[in-house]
C-alpha positions in Angstrom: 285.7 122.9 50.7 289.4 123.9 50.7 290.5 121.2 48.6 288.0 121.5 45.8 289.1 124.9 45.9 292.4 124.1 45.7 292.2 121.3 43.4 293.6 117.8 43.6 297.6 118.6 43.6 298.3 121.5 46.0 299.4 120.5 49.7 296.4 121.2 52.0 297.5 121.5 55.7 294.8 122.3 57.7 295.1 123.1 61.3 293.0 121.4 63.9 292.8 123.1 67.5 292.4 120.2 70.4 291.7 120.3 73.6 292.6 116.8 75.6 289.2 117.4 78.4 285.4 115.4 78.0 284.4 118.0 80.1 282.5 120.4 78.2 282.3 123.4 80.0 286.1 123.4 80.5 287.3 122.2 77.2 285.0 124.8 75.7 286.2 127.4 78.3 290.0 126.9 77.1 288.6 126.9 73.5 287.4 130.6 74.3 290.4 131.9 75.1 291.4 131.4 72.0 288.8 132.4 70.3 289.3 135.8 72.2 292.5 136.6 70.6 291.6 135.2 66.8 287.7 136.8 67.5 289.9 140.3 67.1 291.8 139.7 63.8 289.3 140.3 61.0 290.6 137.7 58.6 289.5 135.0 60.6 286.6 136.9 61.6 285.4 137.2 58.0 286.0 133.7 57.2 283.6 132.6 60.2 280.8 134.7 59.0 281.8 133.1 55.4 281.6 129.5 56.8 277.8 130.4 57.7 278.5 131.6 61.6 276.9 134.8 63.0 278.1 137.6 64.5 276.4 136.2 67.6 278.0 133.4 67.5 281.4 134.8 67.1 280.9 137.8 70.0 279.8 135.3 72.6 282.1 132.1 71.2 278.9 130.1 70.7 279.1 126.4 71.9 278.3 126.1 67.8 281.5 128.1 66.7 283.4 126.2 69.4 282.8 123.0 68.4 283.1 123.2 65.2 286.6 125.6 65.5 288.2 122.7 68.2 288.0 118.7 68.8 287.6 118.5 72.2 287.2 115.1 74.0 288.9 111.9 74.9 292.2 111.1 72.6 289.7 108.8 70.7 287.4 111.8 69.5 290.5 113.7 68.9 291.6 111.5 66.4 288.5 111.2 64.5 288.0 114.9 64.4 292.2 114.7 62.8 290.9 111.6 60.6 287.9 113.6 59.4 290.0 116.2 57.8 291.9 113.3 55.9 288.9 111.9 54.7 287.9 115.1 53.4 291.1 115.8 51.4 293.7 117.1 53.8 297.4 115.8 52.8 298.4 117.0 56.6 296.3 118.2 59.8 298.5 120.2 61.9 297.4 119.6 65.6 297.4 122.3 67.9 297.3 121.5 72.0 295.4 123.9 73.8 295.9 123.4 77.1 293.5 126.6 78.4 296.6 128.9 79.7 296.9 132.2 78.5 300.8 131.6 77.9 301.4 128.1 77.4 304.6 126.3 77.8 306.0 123.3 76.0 306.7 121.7 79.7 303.1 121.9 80.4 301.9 121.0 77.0 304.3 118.3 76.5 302.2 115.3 78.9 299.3 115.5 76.3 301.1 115.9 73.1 302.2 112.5 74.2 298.8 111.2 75.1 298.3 112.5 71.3 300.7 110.8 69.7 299.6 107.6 70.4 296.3 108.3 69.4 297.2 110.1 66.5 300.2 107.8 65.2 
């Protein structure tokens, strides 16, 4: 959608929450807490209910909006989620770790950006 909006020549850069867990109630439980602090800003707010989610879905972080907001799996499913965007037109997915801590730190995050990179690369 962004890129025919867009058009062919502008850089799109899409950013693509991941969560490195196949467990789905955890790896949607850290996707939540993020969703809590981007379900209070009303731009992204608005462009959910654009993208066809309900307000349901956004005030109780659906298992819908979550798993269509983050890629959430095994480094594999990661990297098809990032390959998906290319496919679609993106000239760049910009990966975000989310390691489910309310105050991440690049020490803690650093063992799975690893793990991404070679999935990824």
């Amino acid at each position: 959608m962004a890129r025919k909006v867009l058009g062919p020549d502008a850089l799109l850069a899409p950013e693509q929450g991941v969560i490195l867990d196949t467990n789905p109630e955890t790896a949607r439980a850290a996707a939540r807490v993020v969703i809590g602090h981007y379900g209070r800003l009303p731009n992204y707010v608005n462009s959910w209910l654009a993208l066809g989610f309900s307000q349901e879905d956004i005030d109780s972080a659906s298992n819908r909006l979550v798993d269509a907001l983050f890629a959430w799996g095994s480094p594999a499913q990661i990297a098809a989620r990032v390959q998906e965007h290319l496919a679609a037109g993106a000239d760049h997915v910009c990966v975000q770790l989310i390691t489910g801590a309310e105050r991440p730190t690049v020490s803690a995050a650093r063992p799975g950006w690893r793990t991404l990179a070679a999935a990824l690369l």
